[in-house]
C-alpha positions as CSV (number, residue, x, y, z in Angstrom):
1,X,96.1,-24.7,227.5
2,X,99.9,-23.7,226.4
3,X,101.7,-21.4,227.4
4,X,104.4,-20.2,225.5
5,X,107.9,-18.6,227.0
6,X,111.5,-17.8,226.2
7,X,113.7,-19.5,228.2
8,X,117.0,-18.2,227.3
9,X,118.8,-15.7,229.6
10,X,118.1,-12.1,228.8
11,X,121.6,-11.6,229.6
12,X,123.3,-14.3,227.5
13,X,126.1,-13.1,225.2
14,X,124.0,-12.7,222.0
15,X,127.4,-11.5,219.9
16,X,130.3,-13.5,219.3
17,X,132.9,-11.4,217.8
18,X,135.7,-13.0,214.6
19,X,138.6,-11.8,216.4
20,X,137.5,-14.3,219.4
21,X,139.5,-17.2,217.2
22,X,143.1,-18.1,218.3
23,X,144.5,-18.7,214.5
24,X,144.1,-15.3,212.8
25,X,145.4,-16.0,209.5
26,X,143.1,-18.4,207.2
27,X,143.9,-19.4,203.6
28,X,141.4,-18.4,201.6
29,X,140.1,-21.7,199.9
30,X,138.2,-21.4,196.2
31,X,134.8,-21.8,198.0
32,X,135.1,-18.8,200.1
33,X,135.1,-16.1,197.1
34,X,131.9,-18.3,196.0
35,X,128.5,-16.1,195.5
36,X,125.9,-17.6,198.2
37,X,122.9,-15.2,197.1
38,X,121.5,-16.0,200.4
39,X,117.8,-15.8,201.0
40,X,116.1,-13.5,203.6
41,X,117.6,-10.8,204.5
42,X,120.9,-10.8,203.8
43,X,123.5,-8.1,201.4
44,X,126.5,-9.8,199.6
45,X,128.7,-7.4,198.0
46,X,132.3,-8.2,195.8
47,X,134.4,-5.2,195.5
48,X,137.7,-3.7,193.8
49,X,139.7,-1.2,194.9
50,X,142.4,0.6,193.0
51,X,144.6,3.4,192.7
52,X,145.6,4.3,189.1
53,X,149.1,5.6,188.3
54,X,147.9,8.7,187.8
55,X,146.1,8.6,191.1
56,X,143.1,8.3,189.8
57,X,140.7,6.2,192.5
58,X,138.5,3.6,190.9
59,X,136.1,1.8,192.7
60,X,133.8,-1.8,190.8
61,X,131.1,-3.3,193.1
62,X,128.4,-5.8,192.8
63,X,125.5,-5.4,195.3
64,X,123.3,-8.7,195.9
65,X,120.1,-7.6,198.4
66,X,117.6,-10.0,199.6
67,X,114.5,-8.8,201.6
68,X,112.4,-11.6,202.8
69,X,110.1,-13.1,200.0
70,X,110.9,-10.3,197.3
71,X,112.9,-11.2,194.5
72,X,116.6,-9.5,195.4
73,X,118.0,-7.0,193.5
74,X,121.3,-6.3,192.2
75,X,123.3,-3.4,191.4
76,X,126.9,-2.6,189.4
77,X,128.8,0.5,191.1
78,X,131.3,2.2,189.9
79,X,133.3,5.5,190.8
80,X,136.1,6.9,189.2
81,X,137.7,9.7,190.6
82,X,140.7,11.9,189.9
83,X,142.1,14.3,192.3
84,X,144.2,16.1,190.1
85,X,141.1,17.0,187.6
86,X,138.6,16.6,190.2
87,X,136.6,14.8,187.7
88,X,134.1,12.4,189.3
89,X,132.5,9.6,186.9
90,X,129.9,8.1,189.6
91,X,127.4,5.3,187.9
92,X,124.8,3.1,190.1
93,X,122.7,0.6,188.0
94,X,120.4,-2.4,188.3
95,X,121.1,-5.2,186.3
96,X,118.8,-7.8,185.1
97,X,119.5,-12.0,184.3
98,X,121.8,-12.0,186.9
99,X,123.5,-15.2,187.7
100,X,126.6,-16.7,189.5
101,X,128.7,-19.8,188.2
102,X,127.9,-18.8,184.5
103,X,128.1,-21.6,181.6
104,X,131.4,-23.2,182.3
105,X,132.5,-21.6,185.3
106,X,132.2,-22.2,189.4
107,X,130.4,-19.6,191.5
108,X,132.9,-16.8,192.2
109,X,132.1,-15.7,188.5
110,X,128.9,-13.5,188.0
111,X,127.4,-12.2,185.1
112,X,124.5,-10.4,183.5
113,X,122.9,-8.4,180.6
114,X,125.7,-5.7,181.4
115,X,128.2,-7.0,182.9
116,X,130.4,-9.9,183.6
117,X,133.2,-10.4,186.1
118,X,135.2,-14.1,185.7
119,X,137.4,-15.6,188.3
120,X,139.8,-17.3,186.6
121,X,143.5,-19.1,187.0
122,X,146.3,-16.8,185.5
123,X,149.2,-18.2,182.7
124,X,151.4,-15.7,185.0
125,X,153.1,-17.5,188.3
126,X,153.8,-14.7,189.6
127,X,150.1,-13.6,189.9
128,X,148.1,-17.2,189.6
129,X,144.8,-15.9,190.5
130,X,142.6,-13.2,188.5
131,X,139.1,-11.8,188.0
132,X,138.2,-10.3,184.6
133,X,135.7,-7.6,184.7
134,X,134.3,-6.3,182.2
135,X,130.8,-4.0,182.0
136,X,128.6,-1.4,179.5
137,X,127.4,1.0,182.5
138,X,125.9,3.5,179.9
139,X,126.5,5.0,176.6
140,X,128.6,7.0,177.9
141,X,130.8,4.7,180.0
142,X,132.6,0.7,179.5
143,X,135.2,-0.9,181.6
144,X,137.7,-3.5,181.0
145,X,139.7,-4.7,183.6
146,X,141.8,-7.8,184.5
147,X,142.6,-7.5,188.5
148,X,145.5,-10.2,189.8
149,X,146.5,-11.7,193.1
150,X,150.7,-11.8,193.7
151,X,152.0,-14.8,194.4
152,X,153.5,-13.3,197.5
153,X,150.4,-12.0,198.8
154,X,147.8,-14.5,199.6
155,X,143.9,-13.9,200.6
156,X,142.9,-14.4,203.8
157,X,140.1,-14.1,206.3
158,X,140.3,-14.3,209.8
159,X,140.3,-18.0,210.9
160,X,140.7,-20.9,209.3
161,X,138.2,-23.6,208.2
162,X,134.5,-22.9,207.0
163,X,133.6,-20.9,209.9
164,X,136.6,-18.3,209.6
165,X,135.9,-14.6,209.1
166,X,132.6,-14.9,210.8
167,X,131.3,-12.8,213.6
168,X,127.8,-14.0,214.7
169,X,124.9,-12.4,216.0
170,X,122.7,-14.3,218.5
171,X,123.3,-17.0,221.5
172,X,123.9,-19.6,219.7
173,X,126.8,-20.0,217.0
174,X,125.7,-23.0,215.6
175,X,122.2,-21.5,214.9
176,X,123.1,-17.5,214.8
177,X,120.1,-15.2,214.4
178,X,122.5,-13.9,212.2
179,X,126.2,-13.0,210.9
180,X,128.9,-11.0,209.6
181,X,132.0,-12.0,207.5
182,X,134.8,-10.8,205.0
183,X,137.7,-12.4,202.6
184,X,140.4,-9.8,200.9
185,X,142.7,-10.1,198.6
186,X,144.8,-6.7,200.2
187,X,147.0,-6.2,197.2
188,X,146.2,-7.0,193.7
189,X,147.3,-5.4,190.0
190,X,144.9,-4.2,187.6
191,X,145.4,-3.4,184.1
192,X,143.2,-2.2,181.6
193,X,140.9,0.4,180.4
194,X,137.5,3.1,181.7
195,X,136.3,4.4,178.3
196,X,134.0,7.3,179.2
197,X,132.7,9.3,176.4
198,X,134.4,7.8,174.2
199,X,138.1,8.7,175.4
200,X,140.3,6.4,176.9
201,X,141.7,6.1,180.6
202,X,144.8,3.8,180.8
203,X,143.9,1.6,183.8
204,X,147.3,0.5,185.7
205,X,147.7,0.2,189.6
206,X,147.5,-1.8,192.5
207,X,144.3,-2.2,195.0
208,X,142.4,-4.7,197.0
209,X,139.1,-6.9,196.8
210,X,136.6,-7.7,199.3
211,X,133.8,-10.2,199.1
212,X,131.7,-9.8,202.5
213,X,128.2,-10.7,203.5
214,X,125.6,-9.0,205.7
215,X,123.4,-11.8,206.8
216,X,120.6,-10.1,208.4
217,X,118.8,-6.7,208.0
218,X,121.6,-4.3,207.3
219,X,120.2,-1.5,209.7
220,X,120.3,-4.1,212.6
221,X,124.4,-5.2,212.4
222,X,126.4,-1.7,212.8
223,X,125.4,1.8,214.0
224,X,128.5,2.7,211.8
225,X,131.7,1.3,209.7
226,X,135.0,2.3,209.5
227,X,137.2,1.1,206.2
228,X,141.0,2.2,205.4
229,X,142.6,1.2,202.5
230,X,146.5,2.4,201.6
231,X,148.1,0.9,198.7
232,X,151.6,1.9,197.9
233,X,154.6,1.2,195.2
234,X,157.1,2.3,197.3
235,X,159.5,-0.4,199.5
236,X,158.3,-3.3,197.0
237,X,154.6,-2.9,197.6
238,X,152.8,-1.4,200.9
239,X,149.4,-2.2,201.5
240,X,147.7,-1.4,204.6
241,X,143.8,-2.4,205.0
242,X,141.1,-2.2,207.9
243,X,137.8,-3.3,208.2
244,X,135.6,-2.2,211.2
245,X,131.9,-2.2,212.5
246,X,130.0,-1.2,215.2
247,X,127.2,-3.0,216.4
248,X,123.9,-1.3,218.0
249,X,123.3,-1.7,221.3
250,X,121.3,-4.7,221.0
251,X,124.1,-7.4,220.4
252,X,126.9,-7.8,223.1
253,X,128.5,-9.7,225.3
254,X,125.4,-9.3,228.2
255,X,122.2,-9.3,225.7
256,X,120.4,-6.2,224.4
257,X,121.9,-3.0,226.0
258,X,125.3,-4.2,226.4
259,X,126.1,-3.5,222.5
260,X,128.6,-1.2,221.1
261,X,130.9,-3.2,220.6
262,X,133.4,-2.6,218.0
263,X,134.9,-5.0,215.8
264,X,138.2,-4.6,213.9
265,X,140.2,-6.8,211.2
266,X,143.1,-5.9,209.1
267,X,146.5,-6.2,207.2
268,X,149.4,-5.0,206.3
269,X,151.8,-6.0,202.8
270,X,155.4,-4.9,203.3
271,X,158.1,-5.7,200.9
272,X,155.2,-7.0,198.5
273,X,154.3,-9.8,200.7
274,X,151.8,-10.7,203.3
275,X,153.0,-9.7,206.4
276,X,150.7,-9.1,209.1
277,X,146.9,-10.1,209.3
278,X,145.2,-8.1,212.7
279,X,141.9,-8.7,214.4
280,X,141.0,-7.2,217.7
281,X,137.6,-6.2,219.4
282,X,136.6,-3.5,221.7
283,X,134.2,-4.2,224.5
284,X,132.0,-1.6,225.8
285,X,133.0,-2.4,229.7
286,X,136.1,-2.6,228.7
287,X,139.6,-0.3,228.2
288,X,141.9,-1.3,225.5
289,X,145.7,-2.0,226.6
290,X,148.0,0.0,224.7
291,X,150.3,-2.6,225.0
292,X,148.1,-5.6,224.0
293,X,149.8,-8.2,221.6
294,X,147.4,-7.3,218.5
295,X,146.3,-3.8,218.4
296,X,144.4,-3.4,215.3
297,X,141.9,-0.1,215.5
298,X,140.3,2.9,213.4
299,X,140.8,6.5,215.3
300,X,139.7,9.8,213.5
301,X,142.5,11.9,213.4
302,X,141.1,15.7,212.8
303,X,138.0,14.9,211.0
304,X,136.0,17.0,208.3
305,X,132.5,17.8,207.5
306,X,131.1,16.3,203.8
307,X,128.4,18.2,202.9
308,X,127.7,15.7,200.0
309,X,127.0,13.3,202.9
310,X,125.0,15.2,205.1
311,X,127.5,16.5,207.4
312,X,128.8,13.8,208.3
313,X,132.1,13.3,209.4
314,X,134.9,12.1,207.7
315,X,138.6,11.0,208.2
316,X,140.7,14.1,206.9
């Protein structure tokens, strides 16, 4: 006869938050901004940020979702919104042949039957890296954008090495039931142009990118999520960024029902260079100093109901 048992401790830490790391600051290296396309269950999203000079807010993502033994599926998003006209240009599609390191390139390019987005050096020192994006959403709507890195602004993640920019889920790191992790640019330039029926929107501004993975069931890593994203031209460039998550109660730092515990990364730009990079985690048990060394949090200042979301709340 067998008998079959878990010998772990129920109370074993089962989440190992990013912002445990001593070195906060980790180059990004070519590899990191590479497309896994993990198996499983795991979501893998690359996204661009940017705020137009006429204040327009345009938002290009591409959503890779694996679910077990299904094939994944993968969506192009992109919003375009301008608060002066109110005009909201909001398309959501699946596209079919995807792949990642296309004919000729390495794996942070991605392309299929309607789009394609090319990482690429740039002949400009001044801005040496650059993805090309380029996409037929509908009749009705094409983009055309080249996004750049500055020089003076370097990505990051938190951490250095392979592991950095991790937070895992689980008791053990080496073998993590499973994990969280992000890489930014904070500030980059895009240029370009939206057509949308036909007429053209003169794309010029500065923004961010993101490439982050989900690698487990997304309902099981956060009860909720928290991003800030200010990009200004004033003072030589400002840029300030935050990326936070909650986790459920399931994953803290005593086992299931010890969760809650809120995870926090960020940066600021000043003077058009990289000057801070932030990572701090809240503990349940625990009160935040207000005069700890790195304070890097989300607070709601008077929020707002969105009835487009369900009343739920929102930062005003």
């Amino acid at each position: 006869m067998f008998s079959f048992f878990n010998a772990s401790d129920p109370k074993a830490q089962n989440f190992h938050s990013v912002s445990e790391r001593s070195d906060f600051f980790g180059k990004l290296e070519a590899k990191d901004l590479e497309w896994t396309c993990a198996g499983g269950f795991a979501t893998e999203t690359q996204t661009f940020y940017h705020f137009l000079e006429d204040e327009t807010m345009v938002m290009c993502q591409v959503i890779h979702s694996s679910i077990g033994l299904w094939s994944p599926t993968v969506q192009f998003t992109c919003k375009v919104y301008n608060p002066n006209t109110k005009e909201t240009i909001w398309r959501s599609i699946n596209v079919s042949n995807f792949v990642t390191s296309p004919p000729g390139l390495d794996k942070r390019s991605c392309k299929a039957d309607q789009f394609s987005i090319t990482a690429k050096p740039s002949a400009d020192q001044a801005h040496p890296e650059m993805y090309i994006i380029r996409a037929n959403l509908s009749d009705d709507l094409q983009i055309s954008l080249d996004i750049s890195r500055p020089v003076t602004v370097p990505g990051f993640k938190i951490g250095n090495g392979p592991k950095g920019g991790f937070s895992y889920f689980g008791t053990d790191v080496d073998k993590p039931d499973g994990y969280v992790v992000h890489r930014f640019w904070p500030r980059t330039v895009a240029s370009g142009h939206i057509i949308h029926k036909g007429q053209a929107i003169v794309a010029r501004g500065v923004g961010m990118m993101v490439h982050a993975i989900q690698g487990m069931r997304p309902n099981l890593v956060a009860s909720r999520w928290n991003f800030a994203n200010f990009q200004s031209t004033a003072h030589g460039g400002v840029s300030a960024i935050q990326m936070e998550f909650t986790t459920l109660d399931t994953h803290g730092r005593r086992g299931a029902g010890s969760g809650g515990v809120t995870v926090n990364v960020g940066s600021l730009v000043l003077g058009g260079k990289l000057a801070v990079v932030t990572a701090e985690t809240k503990w349940p048990d625990e009160k935040q100093s207000e005069d700890a060394q790195v304070i890097s949090r989300a607070v709601h200042v008077n929020p707002l109901h969105d009835a487009d979301t369900g009343g739920k709340t929102m930062l005003s």
